[in-house]
C-alpha positions as a Markdown table, in Angstrom:
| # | Residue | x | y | z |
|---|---|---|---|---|
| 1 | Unk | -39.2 | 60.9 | -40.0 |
| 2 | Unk | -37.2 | 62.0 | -37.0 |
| 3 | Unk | -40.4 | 62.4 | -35.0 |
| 4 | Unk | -41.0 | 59.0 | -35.3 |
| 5 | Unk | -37.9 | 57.4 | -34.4 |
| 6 | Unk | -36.7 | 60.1 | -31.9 |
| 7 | Unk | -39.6 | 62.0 | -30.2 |
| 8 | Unk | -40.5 | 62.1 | -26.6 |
| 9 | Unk | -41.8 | 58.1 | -26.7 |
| 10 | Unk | -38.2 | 57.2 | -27.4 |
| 11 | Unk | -38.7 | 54.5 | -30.7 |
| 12 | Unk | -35.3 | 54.2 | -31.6 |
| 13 | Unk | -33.9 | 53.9 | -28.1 |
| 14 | Unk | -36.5 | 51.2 | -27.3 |
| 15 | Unk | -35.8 | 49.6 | -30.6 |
| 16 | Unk | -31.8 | 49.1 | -30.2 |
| 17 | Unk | -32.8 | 48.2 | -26.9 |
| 18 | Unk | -34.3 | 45.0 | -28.1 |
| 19 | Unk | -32.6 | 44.2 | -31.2 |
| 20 | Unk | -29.4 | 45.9 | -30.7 |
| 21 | Unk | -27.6 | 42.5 | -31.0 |
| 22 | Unk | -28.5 | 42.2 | -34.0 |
| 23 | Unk | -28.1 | 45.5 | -35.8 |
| 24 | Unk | -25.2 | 46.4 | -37.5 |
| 25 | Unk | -22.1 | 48.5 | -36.5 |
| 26 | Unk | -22.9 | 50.6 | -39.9 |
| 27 | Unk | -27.3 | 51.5 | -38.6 |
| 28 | Unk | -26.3 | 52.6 | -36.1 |
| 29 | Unk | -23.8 | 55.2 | -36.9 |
| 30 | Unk | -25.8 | 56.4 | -39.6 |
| 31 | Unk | -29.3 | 56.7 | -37.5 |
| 32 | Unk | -27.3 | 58.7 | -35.1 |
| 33 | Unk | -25.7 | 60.6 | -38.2 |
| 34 | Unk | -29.4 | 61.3 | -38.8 |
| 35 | Unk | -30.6 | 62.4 | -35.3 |
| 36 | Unk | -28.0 | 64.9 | -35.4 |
| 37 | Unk | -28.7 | 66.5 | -38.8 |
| 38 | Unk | -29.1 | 70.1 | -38.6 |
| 39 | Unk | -28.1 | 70.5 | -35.2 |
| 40 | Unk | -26.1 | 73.7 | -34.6 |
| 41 | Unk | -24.1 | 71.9 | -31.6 |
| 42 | Unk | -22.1 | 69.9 | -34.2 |
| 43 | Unk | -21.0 | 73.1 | -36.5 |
| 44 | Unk | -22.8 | 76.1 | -38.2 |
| 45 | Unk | -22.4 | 79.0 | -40.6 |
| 46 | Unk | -22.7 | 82.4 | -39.6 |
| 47 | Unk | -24.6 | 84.7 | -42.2 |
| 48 | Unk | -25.4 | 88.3 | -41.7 |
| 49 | Unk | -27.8 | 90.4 | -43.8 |
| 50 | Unk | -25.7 | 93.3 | -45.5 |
| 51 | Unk | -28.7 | 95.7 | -45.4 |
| 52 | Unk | -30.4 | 95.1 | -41.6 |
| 53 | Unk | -27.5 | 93.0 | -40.5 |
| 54 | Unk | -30.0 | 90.0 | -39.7 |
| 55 | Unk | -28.1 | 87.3 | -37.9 |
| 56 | Unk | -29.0 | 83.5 | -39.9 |
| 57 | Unk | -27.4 | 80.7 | -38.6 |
| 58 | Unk | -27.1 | 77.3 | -40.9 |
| 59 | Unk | -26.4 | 74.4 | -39.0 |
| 60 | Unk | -23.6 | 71.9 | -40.7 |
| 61 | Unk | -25.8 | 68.9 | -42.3 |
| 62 | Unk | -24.4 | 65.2 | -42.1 |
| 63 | Unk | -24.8 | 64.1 | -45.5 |
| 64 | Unk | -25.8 | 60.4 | -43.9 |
| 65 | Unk | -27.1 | 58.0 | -46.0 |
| 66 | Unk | -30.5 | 57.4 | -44.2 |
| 67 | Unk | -31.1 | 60.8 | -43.8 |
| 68 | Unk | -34.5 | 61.8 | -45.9 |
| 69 | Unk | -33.0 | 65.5 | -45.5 |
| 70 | Unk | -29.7 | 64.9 | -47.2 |
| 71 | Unk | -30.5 | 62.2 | -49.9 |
| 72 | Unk | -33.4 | 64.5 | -51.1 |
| 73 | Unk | -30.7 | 67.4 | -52.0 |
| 74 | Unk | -27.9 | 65.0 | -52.9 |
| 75 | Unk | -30.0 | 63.3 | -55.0 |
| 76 | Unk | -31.2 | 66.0 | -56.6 |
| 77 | Unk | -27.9 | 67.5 | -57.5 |
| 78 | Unk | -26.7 | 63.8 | -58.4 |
| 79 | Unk | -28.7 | 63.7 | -61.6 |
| 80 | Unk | -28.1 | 67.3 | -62.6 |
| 81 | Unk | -24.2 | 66.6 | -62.8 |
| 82 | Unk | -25.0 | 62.9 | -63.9 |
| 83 | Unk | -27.3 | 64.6 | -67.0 |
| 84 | Unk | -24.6 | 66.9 | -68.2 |
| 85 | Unk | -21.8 | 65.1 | -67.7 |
| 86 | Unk | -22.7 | 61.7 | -69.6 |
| 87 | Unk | -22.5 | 61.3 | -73.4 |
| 88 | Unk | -25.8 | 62.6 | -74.8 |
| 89 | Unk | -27.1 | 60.3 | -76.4 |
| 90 | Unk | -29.8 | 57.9 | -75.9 |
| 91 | Unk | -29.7 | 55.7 | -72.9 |
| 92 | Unk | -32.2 | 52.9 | -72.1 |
| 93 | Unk | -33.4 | 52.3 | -68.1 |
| 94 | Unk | -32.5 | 48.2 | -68.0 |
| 95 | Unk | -34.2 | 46.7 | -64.5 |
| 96 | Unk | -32.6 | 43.3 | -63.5 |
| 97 | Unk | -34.6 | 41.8 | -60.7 |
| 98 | Unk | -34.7 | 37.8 | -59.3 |
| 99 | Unk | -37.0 | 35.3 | -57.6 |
| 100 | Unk | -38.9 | 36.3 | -54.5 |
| 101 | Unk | -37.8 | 33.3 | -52.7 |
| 102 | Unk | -34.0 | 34.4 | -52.9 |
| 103 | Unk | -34.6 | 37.6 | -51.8 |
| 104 | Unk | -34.1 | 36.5 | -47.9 |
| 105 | Unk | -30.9 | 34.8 | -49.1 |
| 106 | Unk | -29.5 | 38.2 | -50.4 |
| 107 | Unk | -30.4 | 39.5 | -47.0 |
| 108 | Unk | -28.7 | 37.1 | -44.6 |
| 109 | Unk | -25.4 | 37.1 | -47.2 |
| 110 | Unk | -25.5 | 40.6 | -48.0 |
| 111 | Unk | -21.7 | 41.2 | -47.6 |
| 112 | Unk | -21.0 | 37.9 | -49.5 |
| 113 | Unk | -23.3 | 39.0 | -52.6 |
| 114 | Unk | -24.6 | 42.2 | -53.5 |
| 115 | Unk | -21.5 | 43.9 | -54.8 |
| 116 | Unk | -20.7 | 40.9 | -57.6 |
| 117 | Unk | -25.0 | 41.0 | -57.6 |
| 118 | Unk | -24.4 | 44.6 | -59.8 |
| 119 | Unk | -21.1 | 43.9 | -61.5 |
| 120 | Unk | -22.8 | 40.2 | -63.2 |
| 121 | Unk | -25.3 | 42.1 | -64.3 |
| 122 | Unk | -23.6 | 44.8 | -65.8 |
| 123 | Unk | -21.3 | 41.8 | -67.5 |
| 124 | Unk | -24.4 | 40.7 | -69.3 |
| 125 | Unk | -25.1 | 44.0 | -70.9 |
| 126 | Unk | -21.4 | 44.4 | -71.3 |
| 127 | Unk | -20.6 | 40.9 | -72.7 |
| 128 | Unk | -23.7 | 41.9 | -75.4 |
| 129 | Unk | -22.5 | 44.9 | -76.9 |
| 130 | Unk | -18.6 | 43.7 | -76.9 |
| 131 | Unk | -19.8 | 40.3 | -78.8 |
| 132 | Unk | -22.4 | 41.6 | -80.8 |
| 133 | Unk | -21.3 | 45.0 | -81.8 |
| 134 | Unk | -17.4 | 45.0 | -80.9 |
| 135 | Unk | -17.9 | 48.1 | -78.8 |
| 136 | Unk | -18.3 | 49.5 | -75.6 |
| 137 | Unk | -20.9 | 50.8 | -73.9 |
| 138 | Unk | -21.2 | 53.2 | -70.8 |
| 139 | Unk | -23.2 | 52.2 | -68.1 |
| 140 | Unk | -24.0 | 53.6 | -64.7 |
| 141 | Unk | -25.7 | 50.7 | -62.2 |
| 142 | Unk | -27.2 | 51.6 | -59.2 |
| 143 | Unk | -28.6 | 49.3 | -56.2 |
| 144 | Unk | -31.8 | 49.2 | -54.7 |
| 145 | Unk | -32.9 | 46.7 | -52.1 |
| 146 | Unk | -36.1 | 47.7 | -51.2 |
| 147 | Unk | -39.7 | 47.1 | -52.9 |
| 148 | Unk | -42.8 | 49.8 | -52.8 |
| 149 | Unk | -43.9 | 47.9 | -48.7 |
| 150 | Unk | -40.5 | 48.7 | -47.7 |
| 151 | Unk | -39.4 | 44.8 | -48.3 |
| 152 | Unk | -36.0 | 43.9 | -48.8 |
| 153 | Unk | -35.8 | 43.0 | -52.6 |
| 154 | Unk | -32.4 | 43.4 | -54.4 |
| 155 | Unk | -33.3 | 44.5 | -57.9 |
| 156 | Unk | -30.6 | 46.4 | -60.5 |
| 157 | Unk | -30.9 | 49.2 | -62.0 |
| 158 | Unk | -28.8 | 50.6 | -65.0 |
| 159 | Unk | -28.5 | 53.4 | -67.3 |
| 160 | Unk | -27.2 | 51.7 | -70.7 |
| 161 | Unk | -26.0 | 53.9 | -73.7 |
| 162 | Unk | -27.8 | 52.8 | -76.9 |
| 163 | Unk | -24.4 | 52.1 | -78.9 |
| 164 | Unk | -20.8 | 52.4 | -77.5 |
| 165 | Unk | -17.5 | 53.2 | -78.9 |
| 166 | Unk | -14.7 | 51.5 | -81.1 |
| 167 | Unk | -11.2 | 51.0 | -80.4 |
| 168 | Unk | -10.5 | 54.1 | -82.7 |
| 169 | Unk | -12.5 | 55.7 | -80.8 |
| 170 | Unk | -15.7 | 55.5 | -83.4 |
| 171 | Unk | -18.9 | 55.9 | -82.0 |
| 172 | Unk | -21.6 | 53.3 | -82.9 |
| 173 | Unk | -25.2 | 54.0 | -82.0 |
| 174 | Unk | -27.7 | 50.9 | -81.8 |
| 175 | Unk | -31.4 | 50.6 | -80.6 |
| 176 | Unk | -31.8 | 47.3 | -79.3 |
| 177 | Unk | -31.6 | 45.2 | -76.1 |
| 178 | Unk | -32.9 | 41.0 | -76.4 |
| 179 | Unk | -33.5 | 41.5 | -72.8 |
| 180 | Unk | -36.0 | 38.1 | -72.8 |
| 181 | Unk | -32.6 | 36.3 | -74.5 |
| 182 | Unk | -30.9 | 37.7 | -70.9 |
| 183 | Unk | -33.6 | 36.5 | -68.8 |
| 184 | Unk | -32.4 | 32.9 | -68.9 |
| 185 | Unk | -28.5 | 34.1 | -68.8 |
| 186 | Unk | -29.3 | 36.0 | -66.0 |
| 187 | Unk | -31.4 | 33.9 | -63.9 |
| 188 | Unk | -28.5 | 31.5 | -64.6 |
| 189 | Unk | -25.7 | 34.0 | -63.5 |
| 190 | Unk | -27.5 | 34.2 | -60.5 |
| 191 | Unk | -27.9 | 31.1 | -59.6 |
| 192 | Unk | -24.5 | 30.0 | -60.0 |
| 193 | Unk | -23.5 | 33.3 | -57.5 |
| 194 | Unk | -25.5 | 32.0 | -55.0 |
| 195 | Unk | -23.6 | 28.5 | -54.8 |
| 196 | Unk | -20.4 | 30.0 | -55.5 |
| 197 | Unk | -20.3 | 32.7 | -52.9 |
| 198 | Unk | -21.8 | 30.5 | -50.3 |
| 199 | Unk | -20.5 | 28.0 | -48.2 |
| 200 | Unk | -21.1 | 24.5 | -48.2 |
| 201 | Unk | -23.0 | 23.9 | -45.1 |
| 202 | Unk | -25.2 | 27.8 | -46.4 |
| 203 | Unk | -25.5 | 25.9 | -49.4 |
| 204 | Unk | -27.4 | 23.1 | -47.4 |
| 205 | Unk | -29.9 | 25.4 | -46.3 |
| 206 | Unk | -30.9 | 27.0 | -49.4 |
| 207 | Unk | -31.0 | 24.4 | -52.0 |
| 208 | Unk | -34.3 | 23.7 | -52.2 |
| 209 | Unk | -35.3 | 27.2 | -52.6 |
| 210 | Unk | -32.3 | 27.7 | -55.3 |
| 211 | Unk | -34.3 | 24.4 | -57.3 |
| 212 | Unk | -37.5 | 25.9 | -56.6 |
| 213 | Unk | -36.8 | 29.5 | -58.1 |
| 214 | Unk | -35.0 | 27.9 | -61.3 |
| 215 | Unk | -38.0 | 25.2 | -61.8 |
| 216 | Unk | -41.0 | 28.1 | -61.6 |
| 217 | Unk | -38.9 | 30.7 | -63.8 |
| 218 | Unk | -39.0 | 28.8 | -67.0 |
| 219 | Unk | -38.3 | 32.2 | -69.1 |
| 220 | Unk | -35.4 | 33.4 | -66.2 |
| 221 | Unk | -36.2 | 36.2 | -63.8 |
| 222 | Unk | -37.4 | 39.5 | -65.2 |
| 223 | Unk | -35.5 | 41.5 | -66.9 |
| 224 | Unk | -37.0 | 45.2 | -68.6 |
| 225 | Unk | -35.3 | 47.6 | -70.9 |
| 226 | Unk | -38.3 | 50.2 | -72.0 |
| 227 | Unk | -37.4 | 52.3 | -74.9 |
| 228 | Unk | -37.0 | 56.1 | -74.0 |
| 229 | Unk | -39.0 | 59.1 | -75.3 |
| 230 | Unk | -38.7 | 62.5 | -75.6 |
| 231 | Unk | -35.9 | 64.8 | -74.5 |
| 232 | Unk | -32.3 | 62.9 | -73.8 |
| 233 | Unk | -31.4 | 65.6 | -71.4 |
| 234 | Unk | -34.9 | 65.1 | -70.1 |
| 235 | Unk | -34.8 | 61.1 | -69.8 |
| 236 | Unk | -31.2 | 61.1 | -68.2 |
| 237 | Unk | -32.6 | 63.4 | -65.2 |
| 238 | Unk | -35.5 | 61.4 | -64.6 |
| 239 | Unk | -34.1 | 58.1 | -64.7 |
| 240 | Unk | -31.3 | 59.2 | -62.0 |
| 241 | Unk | -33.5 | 60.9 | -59.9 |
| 242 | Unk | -35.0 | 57.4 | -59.9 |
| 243 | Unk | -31.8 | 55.4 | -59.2 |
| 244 | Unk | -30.5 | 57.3 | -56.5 |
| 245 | Unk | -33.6 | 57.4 | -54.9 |
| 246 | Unk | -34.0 | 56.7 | -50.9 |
| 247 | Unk | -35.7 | 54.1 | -49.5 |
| 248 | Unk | -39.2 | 55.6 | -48.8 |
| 249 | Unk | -39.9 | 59.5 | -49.4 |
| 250 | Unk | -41.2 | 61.2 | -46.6 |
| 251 | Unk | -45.0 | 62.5 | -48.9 |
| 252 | Unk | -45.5 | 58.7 | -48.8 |
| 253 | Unk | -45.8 | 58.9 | -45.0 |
| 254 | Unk | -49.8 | 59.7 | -44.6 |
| 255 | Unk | -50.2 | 59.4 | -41.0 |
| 256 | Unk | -48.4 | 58.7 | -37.9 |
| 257 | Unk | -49.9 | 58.3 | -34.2 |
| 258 | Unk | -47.3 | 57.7 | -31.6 |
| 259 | Unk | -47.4 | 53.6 | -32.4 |
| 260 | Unk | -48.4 | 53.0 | -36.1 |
| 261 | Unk | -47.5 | 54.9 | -39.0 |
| 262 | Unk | -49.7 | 54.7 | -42.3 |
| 263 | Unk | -47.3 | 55.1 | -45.8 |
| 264 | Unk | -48.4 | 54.7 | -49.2 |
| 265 | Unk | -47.5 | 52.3 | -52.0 |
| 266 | Unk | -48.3 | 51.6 | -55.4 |
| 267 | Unk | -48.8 | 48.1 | -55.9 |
| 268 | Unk | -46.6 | 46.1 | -58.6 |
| 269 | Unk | -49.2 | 43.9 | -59.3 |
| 270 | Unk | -52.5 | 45.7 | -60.8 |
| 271 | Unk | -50.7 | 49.2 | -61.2 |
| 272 | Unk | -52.6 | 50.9 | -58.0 |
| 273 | Unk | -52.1 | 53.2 | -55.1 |
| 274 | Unk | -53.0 | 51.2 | -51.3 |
| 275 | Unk | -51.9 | 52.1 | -48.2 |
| 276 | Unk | -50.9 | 49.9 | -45.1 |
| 277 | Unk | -50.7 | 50.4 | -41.7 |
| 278 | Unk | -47.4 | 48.6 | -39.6 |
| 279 | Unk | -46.1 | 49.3 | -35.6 |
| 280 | Unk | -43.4 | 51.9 | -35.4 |
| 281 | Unk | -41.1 | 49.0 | -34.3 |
| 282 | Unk | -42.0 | 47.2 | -37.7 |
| 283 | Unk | -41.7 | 50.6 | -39.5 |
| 284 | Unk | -38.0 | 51.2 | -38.0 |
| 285 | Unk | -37.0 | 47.5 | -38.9 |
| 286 | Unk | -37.8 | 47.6 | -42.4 |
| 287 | Unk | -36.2 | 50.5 | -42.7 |
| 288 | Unk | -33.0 | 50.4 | -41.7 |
| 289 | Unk | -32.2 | 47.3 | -43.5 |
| 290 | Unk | -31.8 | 49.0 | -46.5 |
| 291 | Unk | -28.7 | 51.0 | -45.1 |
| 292 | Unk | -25.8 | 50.0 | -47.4 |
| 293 | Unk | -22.8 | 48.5 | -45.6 |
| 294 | Unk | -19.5 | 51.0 | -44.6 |
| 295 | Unk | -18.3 | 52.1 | -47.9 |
| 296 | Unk | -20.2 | 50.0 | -50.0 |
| 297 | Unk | -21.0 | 51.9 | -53.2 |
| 298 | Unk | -24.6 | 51.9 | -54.2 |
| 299 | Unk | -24.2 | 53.9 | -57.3 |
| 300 | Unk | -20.6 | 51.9 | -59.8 |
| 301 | Unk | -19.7 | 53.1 | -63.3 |
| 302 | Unk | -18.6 | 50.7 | -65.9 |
| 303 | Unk | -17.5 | 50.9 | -69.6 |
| 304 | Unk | -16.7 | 54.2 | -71.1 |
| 305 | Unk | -18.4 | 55.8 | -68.0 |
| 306 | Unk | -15.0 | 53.9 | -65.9 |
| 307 | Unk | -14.1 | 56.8 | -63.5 |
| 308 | Unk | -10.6 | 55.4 | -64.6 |
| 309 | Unk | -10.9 | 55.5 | -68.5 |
| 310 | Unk | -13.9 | 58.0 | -68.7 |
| 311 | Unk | -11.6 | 61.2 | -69.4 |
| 312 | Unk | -10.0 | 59.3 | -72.3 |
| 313 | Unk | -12.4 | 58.1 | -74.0 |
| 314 | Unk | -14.2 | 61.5 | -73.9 |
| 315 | Unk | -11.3 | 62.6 | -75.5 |
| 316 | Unk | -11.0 | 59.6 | -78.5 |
| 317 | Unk | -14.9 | 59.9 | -79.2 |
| 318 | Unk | -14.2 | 64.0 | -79.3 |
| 319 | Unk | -11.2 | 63.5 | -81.5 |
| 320 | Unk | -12.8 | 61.2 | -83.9 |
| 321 | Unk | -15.8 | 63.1 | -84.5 |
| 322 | Unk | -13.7 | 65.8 | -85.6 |
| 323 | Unk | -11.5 | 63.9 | -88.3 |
| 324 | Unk | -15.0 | 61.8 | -89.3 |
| 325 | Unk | -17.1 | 65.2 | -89.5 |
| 326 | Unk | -19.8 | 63.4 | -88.0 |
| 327 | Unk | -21.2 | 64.9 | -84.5 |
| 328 | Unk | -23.1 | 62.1 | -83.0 |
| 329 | Unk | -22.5 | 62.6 | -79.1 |
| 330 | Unk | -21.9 | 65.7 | -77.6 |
| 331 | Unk | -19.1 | 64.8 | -74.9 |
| 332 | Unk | -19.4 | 67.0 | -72.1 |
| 333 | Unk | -16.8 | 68.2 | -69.5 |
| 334 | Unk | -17.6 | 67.3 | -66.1 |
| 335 | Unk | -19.0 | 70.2 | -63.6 |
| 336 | Unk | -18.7 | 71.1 | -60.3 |
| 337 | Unk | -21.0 | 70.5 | -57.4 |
| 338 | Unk | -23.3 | 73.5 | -57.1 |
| 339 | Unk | -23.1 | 75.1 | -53.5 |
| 340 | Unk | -26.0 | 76.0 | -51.5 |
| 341 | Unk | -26.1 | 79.5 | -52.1 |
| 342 | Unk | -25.9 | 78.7 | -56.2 |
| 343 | Unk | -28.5 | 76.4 | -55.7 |
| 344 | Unk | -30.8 | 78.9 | -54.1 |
| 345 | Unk | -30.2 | 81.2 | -56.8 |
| 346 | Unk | -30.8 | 78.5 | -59.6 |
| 347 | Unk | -34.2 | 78.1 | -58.0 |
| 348 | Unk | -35.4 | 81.7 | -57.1 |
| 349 | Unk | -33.3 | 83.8 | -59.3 |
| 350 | Unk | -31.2 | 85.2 | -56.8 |
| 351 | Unk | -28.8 | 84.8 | -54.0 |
| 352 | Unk | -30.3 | 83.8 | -50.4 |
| 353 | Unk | -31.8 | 87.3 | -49.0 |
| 354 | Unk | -33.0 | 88.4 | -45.8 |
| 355 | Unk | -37.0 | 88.0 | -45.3 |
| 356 | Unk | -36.9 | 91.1 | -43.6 |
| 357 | Unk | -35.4 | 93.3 | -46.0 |
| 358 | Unk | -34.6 | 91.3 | -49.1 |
| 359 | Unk | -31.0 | 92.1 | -48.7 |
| 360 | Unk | -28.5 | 89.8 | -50.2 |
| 361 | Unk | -26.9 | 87.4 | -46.5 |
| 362 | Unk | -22.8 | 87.8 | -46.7 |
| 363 | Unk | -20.8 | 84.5 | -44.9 |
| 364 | Unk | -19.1 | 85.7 | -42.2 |
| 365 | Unk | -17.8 | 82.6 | -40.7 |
| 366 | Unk | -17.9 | 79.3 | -39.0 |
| 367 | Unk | -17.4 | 77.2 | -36.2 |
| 368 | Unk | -17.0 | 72.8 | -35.9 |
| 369 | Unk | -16.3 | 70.8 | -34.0 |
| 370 | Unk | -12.8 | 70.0 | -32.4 |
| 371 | Unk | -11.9 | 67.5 | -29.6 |
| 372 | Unk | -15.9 | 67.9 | -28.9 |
| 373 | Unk | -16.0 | 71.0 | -28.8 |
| 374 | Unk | -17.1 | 74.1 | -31.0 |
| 375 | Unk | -14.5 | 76.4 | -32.1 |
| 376 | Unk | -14.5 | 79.1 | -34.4 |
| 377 | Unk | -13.3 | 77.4 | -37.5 |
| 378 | Unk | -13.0 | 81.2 | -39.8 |
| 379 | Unk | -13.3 | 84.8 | -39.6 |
| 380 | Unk | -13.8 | 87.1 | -41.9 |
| 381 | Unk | -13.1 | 89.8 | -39.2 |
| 382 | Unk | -12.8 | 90.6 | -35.0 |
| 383 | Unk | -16.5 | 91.6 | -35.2 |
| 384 | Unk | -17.5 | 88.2 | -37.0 |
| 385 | Unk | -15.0 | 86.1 | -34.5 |
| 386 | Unk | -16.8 | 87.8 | -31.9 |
| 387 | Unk | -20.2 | 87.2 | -32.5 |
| 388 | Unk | -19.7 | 83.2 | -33.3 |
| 389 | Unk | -18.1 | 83.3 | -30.1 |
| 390 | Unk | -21.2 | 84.5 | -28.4 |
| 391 | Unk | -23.5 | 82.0 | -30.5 |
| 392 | Unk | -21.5 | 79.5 | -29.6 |
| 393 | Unk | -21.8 | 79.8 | -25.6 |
| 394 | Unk | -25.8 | 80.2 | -26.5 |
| 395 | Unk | -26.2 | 77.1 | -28.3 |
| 396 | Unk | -23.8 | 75.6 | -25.2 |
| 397 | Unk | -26.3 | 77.0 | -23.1 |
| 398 | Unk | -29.2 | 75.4 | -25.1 |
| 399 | Unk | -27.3 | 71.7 | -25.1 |
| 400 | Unk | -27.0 | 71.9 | -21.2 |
| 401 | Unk | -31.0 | 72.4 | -21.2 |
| 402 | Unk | -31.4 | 70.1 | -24.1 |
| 403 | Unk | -29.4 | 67.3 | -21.8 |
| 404 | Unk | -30.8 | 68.3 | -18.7 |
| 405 | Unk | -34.7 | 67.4 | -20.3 |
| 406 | Unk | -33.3 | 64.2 | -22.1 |
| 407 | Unk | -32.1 | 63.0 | -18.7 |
| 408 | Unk | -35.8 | 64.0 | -16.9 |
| 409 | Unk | -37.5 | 62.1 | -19.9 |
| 410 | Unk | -35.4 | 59.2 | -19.2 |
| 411 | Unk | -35.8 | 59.1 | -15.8 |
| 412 | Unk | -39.6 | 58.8 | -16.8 |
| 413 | Unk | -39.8 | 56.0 | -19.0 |
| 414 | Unk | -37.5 | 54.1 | -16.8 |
| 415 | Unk | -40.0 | 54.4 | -14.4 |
């Protein structure tokens, strides 16, 4: 991915070139967040081996939210705190989607509409169980606004415990969703969004597509809530792995020739795998519209999952369950983020070790960024201090070379 926005053709410069009046403040901090992903200039960690005293550098990572580097791993450990942590019990993976003709309409009033776009639909499943079964469900909703081509289409996604709890506390357990009786509800919830959030004059514009999507939706816009199977531990993994997912993984990208980049897709429509070929330009603009706003949150907890009330009603469920006698949910404590030594040693059995030797790599220290500069941040010792010291004036040494080439390149294409 970084080849092909940043590699000696210049994409992404060429790109905000052209368009850069109309990118957003937020793309292009988090593109540059990306180009500087593991870069030791902006901050490292100093390792050494114990047994050959191997010298491993790990460059600070930028946790952007484009980066394919970052969102893998986050993801990853994302749905291994989310699977612990939630009740265990059976969830079901609702989908709320809408009309393809309001889909540009989303994208021109993103601001305006895709945060109250997640909490209406988490009202309707709310609403359901509160009415129906005088409870309260947990539900975690996550965003996604891009389709298998890389098109921008808004669609919900929710993870929905199958029963909620009482007042008391009392934990009910149910098994069903009328998800075609929300299809209407919800293509009517939308609808009314559309024209409240908008102006009059936007309203103007967009009226005849708002008549058009409710006339050729008779039974509402799709809405799916599969059943689960299997392993709850199992189903809660999988199913955030697949909300927190980014954009376009980089195994889909089959091909890329310094113009045109080939990714696959599996297509909605008759279940199978295509490819298609699009301009780098094209690529980089489908992209990067997907790139949430400045602290807009993606990922929102509601119900008994309410960072707010979560810890409480934890603790009424827990408490119930013990006068009642009756284990239904197991309500787990919430665990820490795993660091990236643990998760090494989760996935090989042991701590990071040295490739030459197989001795265990001790931290020694680190240096960031200050005033745009690196400075030794810690030491464990004079020795240690000393030798990020030195690695800092070589990777100074390596950024004067680095800027001296970017300037040559440059110089190039201008001419």
């Amino acid at each position: 991915m970084k080849r092909i926005f940043f590699d000696e053709r210049g994409h992404w410069d060429r790109f905000v070139a052209k368009h850069g009046g109309k990118l957003r403040a937020n793309v292009r901090k988090e593109v540059e967040k990306f180009r500087r992903c593991g870069d030791p200039r902006n901050g490292f960690k100093l390792l050494v081996c114990e047994g050959c005293h191997d010298l491993r550098l790990v460059p600070y990572r930028c946790k952007g939210r484009f980066c394919t580097t970052c969102s893998c791993g986050e993801t990853e450990e994302w749905a291994r705190l989310l699977e612990q942590d939630v009740f265990q019990v059976n969830h079901r993976h609702v989908v709320f989607t809408i009309d393809e003709g309001l889909r540009e309409i989303f994208l021109l009033h993103r601001a305006k509409l895709l945060k109250e776009f997640m909490d209406e639909a988490v009202r309707l499943v709310k609403e359901h169980f509160e009415k129906k079964h005088k409870v309260t469900p947990g539900i975690i909703a996550g965003l996604h606004t891009f389709g298998a081509r890389l098109n921008f289409n808004p669609h919900v996604h929710m993870l929905v415990t199958m029963g909620g709890m009482k007042k008391n506390g009392e934990w009910k357990t149910y098994d069903f969703i009328p998800f075609e009786m929300l299809r209407k509800q919800w293509q009517t919830v939308v609808l009314k969004l559309i024209r409240r959030k908008l102006s009059e004059q936007e309203k103007r514009q967009v009226q005849s597509r708002l008549q058009k999507a409710y006339s050729e939706n008779g039974e509402g816009f799709y809405v799916h809530a599969p059943k689960q199977k299997g392993n709850v531990k199992r189903q809660l993994g999988y199913i955030g792995r697949y909300m927190r997912r980014p954009a376009v993984a980089v195994s889909r990208i089959e091909a890329y020739d310094g113009e045109r980049v080939t990714f696959r897709y599996r297509d909605k429509n008759d279940g199978e795998e295509k490819t298609e070929t699009i301009s780098v330009e094209e690529f980089i603009g489908r992209l990067i519209r997907h790139i949430p706003d400045e602290n807009f949150k993606t990922i929102r907890y509601y119900g008994v999952y309410s960072r707010r009330i979560k810890s409480l009603c934890k603790k009424l469920v827990s408490e119930w369950q013990k006068a009642a006698r009756r284990w239904i949910v197991k309500a787990k404590r919430i665990l820490k983020r795993r660091t990236w030594s643990e998760r090494v040693k989760e996935q090989t059995g042991k701590p990071p070790c040295c490739p030459k030797c197989e001795s265990y790599y001790e931290y020694k220290g680190e240096a960031c960024l200050e005033e745009g500069k690196l400075k030794v941040k810690y030491a464990v010792c004079s020795t240690s201090k000393a030798c990020l010291e030195r690695m800092i004036r070589d990777v100074a040494g390596v950024e004067e070379t680095k800027g001296s080439e970017e300037k040559e390149k440059a110089a190039k294409r201008a001419a």
